[in-house]
N, C-alpha and C positions, 0 to 999 in steps of 0.2 A: 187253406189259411196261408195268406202271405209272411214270406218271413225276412226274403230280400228284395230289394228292387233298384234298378237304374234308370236314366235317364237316357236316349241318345243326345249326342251331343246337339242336333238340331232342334230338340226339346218335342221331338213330333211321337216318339214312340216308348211305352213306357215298356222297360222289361221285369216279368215279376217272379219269383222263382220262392215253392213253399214245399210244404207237408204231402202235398200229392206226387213228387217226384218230376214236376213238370217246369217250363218255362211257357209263360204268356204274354205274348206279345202285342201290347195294348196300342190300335190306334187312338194318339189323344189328339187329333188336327180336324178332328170333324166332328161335329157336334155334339153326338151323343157316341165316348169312345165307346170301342167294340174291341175284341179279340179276332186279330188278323192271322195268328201263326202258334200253335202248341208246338215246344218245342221238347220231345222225351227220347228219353234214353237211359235218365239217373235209375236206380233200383231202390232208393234211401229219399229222404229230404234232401232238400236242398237249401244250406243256409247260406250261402253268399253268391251273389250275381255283380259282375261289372265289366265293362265294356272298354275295348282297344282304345287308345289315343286315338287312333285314326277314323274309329266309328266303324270297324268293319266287322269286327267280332264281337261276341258276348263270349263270355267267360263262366262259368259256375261250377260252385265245389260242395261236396255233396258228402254226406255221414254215410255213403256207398264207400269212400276211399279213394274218388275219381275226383279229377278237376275236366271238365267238357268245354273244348274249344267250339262255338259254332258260329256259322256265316250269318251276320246281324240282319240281312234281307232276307235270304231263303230259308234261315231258320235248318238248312239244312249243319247234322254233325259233320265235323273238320275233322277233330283227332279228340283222342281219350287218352290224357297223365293218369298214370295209377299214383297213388301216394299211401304209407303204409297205415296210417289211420284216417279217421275221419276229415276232410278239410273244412274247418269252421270260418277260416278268412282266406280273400283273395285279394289280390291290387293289379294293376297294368300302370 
């Protein structure tokens, strides 16, 4: 169940982040979109996703206590904030 999502700024990739602990990385540039890239690592939900000014990261913050930095193409993780409780919002 989705509970965040963003846009990239080029409007071609949707990022969606919910209740499974996961990030899904939606191609929307081709006809019928697909999921190009699961992004995990959270242990909790995931309630907020949003993405660098510059389009290179996604962001999300998780009822784990983590905020996940990760690379918006490879989907691979950058770094992990701990924070002392749940984080329910994020901005860039």
């Amino acid at each position: 169940l989705p509970i965040s999502m963003v846009l990239s700024l080029d409007s071609r990739y949707l990022f969606i982040g919910g209740i499974d602990h996961k990030i899904r990385k939606w191609d929307m540039g081709v006809e019928t979109p697909t999921v190009v890239l699961n992004m995990t690592g959270h242990t909790n939900r995931i309630n907020n996703v949003a993405i660098s000014r510059d389009g290179a990261y996604v962001y999300s913050g998780s009822d784990d206590t983590t905020i996940k930095q990760w690379d918006a193409v490879t989907g691979s993780l950058v770094r992990t904030f701990t924070h002392g409780t749940a984080v329910k919002s994020i901005a860039t």
